[in-house]
C-alpha positions in Angstrom: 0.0 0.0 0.0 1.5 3.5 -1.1 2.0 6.2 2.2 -0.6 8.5 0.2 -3.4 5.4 0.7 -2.2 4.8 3.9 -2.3 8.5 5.1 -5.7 8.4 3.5 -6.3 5.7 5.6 -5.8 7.5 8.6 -7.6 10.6 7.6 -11.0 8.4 7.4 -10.2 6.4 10.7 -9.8 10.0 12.6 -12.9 11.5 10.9 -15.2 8.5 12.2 -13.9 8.3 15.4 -14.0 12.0 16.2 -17.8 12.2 14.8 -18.3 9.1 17.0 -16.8 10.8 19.8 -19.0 13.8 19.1 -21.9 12.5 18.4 -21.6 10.5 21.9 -21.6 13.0 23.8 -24.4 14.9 22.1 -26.2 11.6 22.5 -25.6 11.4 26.3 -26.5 14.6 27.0 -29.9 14.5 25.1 -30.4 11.3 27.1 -29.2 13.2 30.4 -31.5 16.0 30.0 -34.5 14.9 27.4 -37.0 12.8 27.7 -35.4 10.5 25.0 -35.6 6.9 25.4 -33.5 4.2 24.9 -35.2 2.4 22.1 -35.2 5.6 19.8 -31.8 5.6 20.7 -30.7 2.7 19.6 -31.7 3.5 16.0 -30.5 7.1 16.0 -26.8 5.6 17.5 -27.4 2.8 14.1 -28.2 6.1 11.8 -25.4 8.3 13.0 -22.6 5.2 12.8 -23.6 5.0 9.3 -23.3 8.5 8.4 -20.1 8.8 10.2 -18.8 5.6 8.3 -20.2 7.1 5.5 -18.1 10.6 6.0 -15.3 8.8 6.8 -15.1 6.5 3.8 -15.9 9.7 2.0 -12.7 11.6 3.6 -10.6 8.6 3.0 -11.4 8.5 -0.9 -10.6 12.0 -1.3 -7.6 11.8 0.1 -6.4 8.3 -1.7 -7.8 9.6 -4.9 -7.8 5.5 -6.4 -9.3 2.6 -5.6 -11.9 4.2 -2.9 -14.0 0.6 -3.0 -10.6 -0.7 -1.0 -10.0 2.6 1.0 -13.4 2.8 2.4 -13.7 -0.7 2.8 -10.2 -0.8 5.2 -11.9 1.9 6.6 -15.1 0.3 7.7 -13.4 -2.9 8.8 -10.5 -1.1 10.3 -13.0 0.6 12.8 -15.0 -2.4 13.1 -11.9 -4.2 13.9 -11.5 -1.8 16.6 -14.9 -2.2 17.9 -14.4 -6.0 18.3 -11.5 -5.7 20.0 -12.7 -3.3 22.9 -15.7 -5.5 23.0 -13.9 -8.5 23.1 -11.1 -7.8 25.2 -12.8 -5.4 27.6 -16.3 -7.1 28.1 -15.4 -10.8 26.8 -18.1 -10.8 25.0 -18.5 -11.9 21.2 -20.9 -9.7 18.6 -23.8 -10.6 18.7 -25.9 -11.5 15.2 -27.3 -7.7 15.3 -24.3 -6.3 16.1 -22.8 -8.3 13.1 -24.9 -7.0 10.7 -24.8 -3.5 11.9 -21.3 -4.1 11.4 -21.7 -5.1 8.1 -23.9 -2.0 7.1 -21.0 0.1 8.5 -18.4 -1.1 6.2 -20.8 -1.0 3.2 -21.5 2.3 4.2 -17.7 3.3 4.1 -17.0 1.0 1.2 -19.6 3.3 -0.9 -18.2 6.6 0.5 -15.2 5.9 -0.5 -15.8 5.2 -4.1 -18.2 8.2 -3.9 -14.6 10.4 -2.2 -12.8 9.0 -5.8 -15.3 9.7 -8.0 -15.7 13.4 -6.2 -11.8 13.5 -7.3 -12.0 12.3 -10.6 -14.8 15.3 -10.9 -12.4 17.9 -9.7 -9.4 17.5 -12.0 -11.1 17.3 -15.3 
C-alpha cells in the first residue's frame, strides 16, 4: 500500500472516530436532559454510525484519490476491527448477530463513501 493510501487511511479512521466521539456526547447529553428513550436511541446511534462511516469513507477516498472501494472498505473494517477488539477484550463478549450485521452495514456504508470520495476526485481535475 503507497503512504498516500495509507495516510488516506488514517484521515477516514480519525474522521469517524471524532464524529463518534461527538456524536456521543451529544447523545448522552440528550439522554441526560431529554425525555429520549433508549429504544429511539438505539436507531439514532445505528443512523449516525452509518453516516459517520459514510463521512469517513468519504474523507478517505478523497484523500487516496484511487481505488476508494478498497480505501473505504479498510476503513469500515479497520473501525470495526476496533470495535471488536474493545468489546472482546474489555467485556469478553463476542458480537452478537445484530451487532454483526450493523457491522456489516457500517463497512458498506464506508465502502460506498469511499468510491463516492474518488469519483468526487475524478470530478475535480477534469
Amino acid at each position: 500500500m503507497k503512504s498516500n493510501q495509507f495516510t488516506a487511511l488514517l484521515y477516514g479512521w480519525i474522521v469517524v472516530f471524532s464524529l463518534v466521539l461527538i456524536t456521543s456526547i451529544v447523545l448522552a447529553l440528550l439522554l441526560r436532559f431529554t425525555s429520549l428513550n433508549e429504544p429511539t436511541l438505539s436507531w439514532i446511534t445505528l443512523v449516525i454510525g452509518l453516516l459517520s462511516l459514510f463521512i469517513g469513507g468519504l474523507v478517505a477516498g478523497l484523500k487516496g484519490q484511487s481505488k476508494g472501494w478498497i480505501i473505504g472498505g479498510i476503513t469500515g473494517i479497520g473501525f470495526t476491527l476496533f470495535v471488536f477488539l474493545v468489546q472482546y477484550l474489555g467485556y469478553k463478549q463476542s458480537f452478537s448477530l445484530e451487532q454483526s450485521l450493523h457491522h456489516l452495514g457500517y463497512i458498506i456504508a464506508a465502502l460506498v463513501g469511499g468510491v463516492l470520495g474518488v469519483n468526487f476526485v475524478a470530478v475535480d481535475k477534469r
